[in-house]
C-alpha positions as CSV (number, residue, x, y, z in Angstrom):
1,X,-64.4,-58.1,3.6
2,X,-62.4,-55.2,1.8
3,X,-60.1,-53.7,4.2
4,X,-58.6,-51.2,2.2
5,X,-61.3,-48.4,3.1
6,X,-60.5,-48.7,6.6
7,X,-59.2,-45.9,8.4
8,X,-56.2,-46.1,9.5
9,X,-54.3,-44.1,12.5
10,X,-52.9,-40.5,11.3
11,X,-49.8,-40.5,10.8
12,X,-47.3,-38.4,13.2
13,X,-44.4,-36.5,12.4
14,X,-41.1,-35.9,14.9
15,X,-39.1,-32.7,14.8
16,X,-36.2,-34.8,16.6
17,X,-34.4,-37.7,17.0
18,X,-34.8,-37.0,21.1
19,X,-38.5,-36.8,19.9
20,X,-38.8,-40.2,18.0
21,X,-37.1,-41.6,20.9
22,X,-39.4,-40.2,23.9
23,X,-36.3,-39.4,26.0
24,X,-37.1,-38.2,29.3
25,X,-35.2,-34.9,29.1
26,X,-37.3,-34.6,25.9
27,X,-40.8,-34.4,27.8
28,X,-39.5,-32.6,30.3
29,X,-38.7,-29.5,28.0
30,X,-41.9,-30.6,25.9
31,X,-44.3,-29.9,29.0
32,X,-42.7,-26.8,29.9
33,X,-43.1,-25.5,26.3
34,X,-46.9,-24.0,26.6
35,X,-46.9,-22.6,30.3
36,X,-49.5,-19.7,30.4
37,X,-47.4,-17.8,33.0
38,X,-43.9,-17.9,34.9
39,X,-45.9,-17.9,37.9
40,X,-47.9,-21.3,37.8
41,X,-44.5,-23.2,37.8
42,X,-43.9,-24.7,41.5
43,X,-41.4,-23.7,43.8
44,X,-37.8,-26.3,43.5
45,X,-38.7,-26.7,40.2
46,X,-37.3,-25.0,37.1
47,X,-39.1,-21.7,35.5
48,X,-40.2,-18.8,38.0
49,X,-41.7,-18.8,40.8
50,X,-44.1,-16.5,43.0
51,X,-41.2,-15.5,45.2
52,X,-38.6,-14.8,42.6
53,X,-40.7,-12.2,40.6
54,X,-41.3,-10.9,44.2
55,X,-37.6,-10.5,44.3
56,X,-37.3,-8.7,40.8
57,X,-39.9,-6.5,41.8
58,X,-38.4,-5.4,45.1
59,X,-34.9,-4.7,43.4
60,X,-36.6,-3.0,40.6
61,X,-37.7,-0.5,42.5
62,X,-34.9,-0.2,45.0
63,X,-32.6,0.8,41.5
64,X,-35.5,3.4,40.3
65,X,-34.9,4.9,43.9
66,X,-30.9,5.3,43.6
67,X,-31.3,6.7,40.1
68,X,-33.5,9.6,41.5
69,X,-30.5,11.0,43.2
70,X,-29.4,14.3,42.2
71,X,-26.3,14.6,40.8
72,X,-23.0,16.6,42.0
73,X,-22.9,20.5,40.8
74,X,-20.8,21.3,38.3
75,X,-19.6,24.9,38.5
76,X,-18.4,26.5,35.1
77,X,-15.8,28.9,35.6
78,X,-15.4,32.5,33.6
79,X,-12.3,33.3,32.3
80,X,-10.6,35.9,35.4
81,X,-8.7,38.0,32.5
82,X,-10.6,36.9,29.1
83,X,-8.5,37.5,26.5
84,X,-9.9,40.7,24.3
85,X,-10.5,38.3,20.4
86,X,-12.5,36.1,22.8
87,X,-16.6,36.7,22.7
88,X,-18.4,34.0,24.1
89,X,-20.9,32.0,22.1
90,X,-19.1,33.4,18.7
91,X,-16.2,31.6,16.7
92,X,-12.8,31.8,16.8
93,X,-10.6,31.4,13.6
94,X,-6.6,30.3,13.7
95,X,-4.4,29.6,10.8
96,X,-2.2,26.8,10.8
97,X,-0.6,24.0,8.8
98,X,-0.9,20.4,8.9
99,X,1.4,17.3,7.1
100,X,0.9,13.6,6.7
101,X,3.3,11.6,4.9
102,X,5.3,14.4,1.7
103,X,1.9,16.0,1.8
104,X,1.6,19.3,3.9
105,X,-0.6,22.3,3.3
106,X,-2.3,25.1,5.3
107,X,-5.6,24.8,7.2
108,X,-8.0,27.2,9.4
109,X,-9.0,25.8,12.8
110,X,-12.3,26.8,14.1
111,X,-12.6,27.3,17.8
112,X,-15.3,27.9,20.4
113,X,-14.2,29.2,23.8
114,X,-10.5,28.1,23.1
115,X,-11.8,24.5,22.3
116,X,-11.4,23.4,18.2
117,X,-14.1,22.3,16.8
118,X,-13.8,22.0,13.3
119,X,-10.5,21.9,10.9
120,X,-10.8,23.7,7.4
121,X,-8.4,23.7,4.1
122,X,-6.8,27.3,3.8
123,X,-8.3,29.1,1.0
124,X,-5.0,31.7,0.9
125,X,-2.6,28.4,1.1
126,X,-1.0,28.0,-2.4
127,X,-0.8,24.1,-1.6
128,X,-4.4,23.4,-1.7
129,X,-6.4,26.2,-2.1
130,X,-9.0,25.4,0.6
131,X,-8.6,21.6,-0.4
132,X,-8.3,19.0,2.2
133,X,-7.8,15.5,2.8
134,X,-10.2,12.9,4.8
135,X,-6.8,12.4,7.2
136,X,-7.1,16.2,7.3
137,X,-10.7,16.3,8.4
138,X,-10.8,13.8,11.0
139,X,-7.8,15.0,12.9
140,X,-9.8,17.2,14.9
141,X,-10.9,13.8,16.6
142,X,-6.9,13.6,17.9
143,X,-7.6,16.2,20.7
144,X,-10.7,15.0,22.1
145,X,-9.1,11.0,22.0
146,X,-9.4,9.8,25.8
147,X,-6.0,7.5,25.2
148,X,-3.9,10.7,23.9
149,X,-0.1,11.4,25.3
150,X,-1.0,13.4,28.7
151,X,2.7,12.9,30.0
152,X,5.6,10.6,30.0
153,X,5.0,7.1,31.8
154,X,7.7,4.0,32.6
155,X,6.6,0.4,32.2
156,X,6.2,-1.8,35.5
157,X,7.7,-4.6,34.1
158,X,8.5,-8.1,35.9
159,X,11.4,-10.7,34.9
160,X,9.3,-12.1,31.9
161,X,7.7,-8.5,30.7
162,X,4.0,-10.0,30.0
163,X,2.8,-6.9,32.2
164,X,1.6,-4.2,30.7
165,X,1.4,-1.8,34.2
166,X,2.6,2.0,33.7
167,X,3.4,4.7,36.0
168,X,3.5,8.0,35.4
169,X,7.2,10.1,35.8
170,X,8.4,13.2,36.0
171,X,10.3,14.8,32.8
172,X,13.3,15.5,34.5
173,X,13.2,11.7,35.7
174,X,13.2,10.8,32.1
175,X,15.6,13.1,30.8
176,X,18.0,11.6,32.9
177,X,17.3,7.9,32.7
178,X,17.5,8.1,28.9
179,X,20.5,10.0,29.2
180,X,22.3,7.5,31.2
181,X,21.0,4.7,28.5
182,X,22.6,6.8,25.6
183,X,25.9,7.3,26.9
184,X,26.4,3.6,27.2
185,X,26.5,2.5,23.9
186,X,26.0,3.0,20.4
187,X,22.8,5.0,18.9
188,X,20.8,5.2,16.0
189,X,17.7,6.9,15.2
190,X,14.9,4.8,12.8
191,X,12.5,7.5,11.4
192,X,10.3,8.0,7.7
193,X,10.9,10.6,5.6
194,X,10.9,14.3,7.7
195,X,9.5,16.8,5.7
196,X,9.6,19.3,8.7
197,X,12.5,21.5,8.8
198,X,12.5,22.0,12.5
199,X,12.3,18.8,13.1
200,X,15.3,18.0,11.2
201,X,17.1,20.6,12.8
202,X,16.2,18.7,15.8
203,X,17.4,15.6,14.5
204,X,20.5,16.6,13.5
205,X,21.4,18.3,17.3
206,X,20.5,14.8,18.5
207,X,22.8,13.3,16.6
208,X,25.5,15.7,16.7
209,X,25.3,15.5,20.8
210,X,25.3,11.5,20.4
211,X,27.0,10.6,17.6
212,X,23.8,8.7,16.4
213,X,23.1,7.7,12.6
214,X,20.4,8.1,11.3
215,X,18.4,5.2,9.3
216,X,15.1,6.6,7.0
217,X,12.6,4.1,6.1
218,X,9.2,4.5,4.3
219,X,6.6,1.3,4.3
220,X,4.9,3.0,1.1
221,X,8.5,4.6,-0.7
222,X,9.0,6.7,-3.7
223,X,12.1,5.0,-5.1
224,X,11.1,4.1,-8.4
225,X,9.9,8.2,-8.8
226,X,13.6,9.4,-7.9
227,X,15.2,6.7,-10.0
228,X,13.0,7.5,-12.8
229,X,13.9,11.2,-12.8
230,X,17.9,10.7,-12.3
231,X,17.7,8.6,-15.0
232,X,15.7,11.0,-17.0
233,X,17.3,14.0,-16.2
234,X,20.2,13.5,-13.9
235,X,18.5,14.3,-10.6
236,X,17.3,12.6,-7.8
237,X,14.1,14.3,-6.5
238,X,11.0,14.2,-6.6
239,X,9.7,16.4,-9.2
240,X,6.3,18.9,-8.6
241,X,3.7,18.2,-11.2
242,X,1.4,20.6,-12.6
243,X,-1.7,18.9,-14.1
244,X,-3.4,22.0,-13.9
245,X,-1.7,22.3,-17.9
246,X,-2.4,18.8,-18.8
247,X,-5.0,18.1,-21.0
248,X,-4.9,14.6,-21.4
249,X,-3.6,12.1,-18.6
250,X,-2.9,8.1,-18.6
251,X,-3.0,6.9,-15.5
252,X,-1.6,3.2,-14.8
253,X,-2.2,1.9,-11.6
254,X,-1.7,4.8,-9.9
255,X,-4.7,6.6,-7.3
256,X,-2.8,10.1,-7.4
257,X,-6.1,11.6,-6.3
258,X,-6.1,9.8,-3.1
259,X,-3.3,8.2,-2.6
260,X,0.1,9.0,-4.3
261,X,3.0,12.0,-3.3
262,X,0.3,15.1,-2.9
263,X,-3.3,14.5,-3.5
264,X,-4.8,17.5,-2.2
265,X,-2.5,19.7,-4.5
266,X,-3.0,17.1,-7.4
267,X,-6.8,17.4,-7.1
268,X,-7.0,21.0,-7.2
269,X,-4.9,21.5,-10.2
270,X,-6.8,18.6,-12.1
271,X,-10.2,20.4,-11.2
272,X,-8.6,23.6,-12.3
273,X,-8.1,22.6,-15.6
274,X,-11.1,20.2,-15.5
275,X,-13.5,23.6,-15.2
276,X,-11.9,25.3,-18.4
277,X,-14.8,24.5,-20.9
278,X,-14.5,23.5,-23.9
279,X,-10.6,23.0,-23.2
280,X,-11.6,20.4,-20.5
281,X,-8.9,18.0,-20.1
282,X,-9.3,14.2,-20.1
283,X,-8.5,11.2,-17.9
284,X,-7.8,7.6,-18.9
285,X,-6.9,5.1,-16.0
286,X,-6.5,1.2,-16.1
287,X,-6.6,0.3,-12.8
288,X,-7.0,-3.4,-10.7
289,X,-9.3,-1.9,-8.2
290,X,-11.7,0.6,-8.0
291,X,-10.2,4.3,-6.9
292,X,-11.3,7.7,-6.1
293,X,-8.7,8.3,-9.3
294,X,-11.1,5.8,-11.5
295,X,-14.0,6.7,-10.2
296,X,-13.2,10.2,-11.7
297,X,-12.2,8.9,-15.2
298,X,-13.6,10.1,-18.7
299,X,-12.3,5.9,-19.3
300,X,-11.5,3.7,-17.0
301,X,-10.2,0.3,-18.2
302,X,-9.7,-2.5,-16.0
303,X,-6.4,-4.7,-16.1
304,X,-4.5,-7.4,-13.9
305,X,-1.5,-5.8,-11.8
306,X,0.8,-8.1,-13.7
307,X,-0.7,-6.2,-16.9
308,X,0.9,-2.8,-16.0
309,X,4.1,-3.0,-17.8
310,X,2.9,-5.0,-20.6
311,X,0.1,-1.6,-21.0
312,X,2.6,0.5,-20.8
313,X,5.1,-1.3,-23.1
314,X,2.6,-2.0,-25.8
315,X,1.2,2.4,-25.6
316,X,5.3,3.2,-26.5
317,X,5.5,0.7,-29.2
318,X,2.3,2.0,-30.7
319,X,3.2,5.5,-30.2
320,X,7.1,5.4,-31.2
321,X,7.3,2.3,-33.4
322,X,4.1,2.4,-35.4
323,X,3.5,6.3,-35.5
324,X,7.1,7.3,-35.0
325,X,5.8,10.3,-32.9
326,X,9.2,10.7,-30.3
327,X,12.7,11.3,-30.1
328,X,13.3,8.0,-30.2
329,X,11.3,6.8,-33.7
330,X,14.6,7.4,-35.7
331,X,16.4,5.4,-34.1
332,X,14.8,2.0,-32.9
333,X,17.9,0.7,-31.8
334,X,18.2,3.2,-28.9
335,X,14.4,3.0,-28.2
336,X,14.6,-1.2,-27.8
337,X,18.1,-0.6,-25.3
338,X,16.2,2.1,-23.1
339,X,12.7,0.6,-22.8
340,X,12.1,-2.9,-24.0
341,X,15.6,-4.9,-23.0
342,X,15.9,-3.0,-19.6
343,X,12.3,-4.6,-18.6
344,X,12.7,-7.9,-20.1
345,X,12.4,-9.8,-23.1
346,X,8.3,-8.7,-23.6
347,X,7.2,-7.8,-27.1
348,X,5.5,-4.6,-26.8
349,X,1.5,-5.6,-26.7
350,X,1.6,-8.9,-27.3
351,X,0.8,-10.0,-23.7
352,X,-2.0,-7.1,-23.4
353,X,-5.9,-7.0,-24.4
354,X,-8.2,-4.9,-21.4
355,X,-10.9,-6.4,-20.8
356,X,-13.5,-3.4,-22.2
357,X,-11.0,-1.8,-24.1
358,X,-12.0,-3.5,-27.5
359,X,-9.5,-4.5,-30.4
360,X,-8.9,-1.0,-31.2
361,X,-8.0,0.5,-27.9
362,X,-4.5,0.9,-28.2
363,X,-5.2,3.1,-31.5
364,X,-7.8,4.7,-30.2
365,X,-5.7,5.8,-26.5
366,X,-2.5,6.8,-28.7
367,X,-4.1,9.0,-30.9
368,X,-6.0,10.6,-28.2
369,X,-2.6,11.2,-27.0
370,X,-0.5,12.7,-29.7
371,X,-3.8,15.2,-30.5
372,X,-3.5,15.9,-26.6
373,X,0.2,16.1,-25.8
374,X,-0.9,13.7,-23.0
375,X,1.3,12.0,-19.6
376,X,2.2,8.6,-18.8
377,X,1.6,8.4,-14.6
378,X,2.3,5.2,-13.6
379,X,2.6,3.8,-9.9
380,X,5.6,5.3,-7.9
381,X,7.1,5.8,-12.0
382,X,6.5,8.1,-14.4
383,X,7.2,6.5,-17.1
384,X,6.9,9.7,-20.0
């Protein structure tokens, strides 16, 4: 007899080795999978029983009750001598000025009842022209922040100071204590660069009364912009550009829209020329990472970081060396001492090819520049 057509068991399938093995906890979970309702399960047994939902019930609606209670009245209080520029329910205007960093400009604070609400670039300012920053904007959230300086407070400290307990004081209490701590022993002051006057006059009355020096430190410096311009033209400082008369700007690694010296003042002059049709200016930028200056480009070119100087170096041999187009051209010896041997033994762009600038980009950006008259802005250095 052929036994090959005969049926054979169907074949079963496990999810889990706890399955295959029938382990007791296994069936326990498996016959608690499919129950129609939390309330069949038995009481001393796991799952929910008649007595527990009886339980959520009763607290459920003890909870409903509490939250029906009415709350305390809140009084609101009129002004006793309301000021006369005050109308209640209309707006309230203030000028005032605002800095972050070396960039400072006016602004116009909008008020409601004496409260700001909303913090506006000063159209009158000769800064920014009604420009602002995004710092700018969201300042306003500073005076409504919960964890804002309300007073002077002294740390409850034990012997190993891993408490972090404070207590309010009094000013005078302060004033006094730090006082006492100055007197004893030497002083210095650790600050960033103070663009405020009065706070430098303050500064300097500190020190006089102390004899403290004073140390300046800037995470993000300007260095290389100083040094550049001493070296250039025999000052240190940080010089005020105008690209409101520039109609053609390279920009190497450098965001001066959002990041760099003043970029509310740098973004309203590069608008203002950027509106005078057909004189439009233009702006190239090779960049590593995507910026609000790139995003803004006529050309934007991306390189390496470590590609910056080689860009640079290979745009001034093209433009002095090939075209001869600079002070410099007629005499190459002069031109090799000032730019190529002070930055290295690098053969003017042989190291450099952008990724979508092409074989002919470097002929095509230089003599965009000489028809232009155009700048060099390169990170924290200006190179021409």
């Amino acid at each position: 007899m052929d036994k090959s057509n005969e049926s054979t068991p169907t074949s079963k399938y496990w999810m889990s080795l706890e399955q295959w093995r029938q382990d007791p906890e296994f069936k326990e979970l498996a016959e608690k999978e499919f129950l129609s309702s939390h309330l069949q399960s038995e009481d001393g047994k796991d799952g929910w029983a008649r007595r527990e939902f009886l339980k959520l019930m009763g607290a459920s609606l003890a909870l409903t009750t509490f939250g029906c209670v009415r709350r305390p009245v809140q009084k609101i209080i009129p002004y006793v001598k309301k000021p006369g520029e005050l109308i209640h329910g209309l707006p309230n205007y203030y000028a005032s000025s605002w800095n972050d960093g070396l960039e400072a400009f006016g602004i116009v604070v909008t008020t409601r009842d004496g409260r700001p609400i909303k913090i506006e670039g000063n159209p009158d300012h000769p800064a920014n022209r009604g420009g602002m920053s995004a710092r700018a904007h969201a300042m306003i959230l500073k005076l409504y922040d919960p964890d804002r300086f309300t007073g002077p407070k002294r740390n409850l400290q034990n012997e190993t100071r891993s408490n972090r307990e404070t207590v309010g004081v009094k000013w005078e209490d302060l004033d006094t204590a730090v006082v006492e701590q100055l007197q004893k022993g030497k002083v210095a002051l650790l600050t960033s660069t103070v663009m405020s006057p009065t706070t430098q006059a303050l500064m300097d009355e500190f020190s006089g009364a102390f004899g403290a020096k004073v140390y300046r430190y800037d995470d993000v410096g300007y260095d290389a912009v100083t040094e550049a311009q001493k070296a250039s033209y025999g000052q240190s400082a940080l010089p005020l550009y105008h690209l409101d008369r520039a109609k053609y700007i390279v920009s190497v690694n450098n965001d001066f829209m959002g990041t760099w010296l003043t970029p509310t003042s740098l973004q309203q002059q590069f608008m203002q020329q950027r509106r005078k049709l057909p004189e439009s200016n233009k702006l190239v930028v090779f960049e590593s990472l995507l910026t609000l200056t790139g995003s803004n480009a006529d050309q934007r070119f991306r390189i390496r970081p470590s590609q910056s100087l080689d860009l640079i170096m290979a745009l001034l041999h093209e433009i002095v060396v090939i075209r001869k187009v600079s002070r410099y051209a007629s005499d190459q010896e002069v031109f090799a001492r000032h730019f190529v041997f002070r930055f290295g033994p690098r053969v003017p762009g042989a190291r450099f090819s952008p990724d979508c600038g092409g074989g002919g980009s470097f002929d095509r950006q230089s003599r965009s520049i000489l028809d232009f008259g155009g700048w060099f802005v390169g990170g924290y250095r200006e190179v021409g």
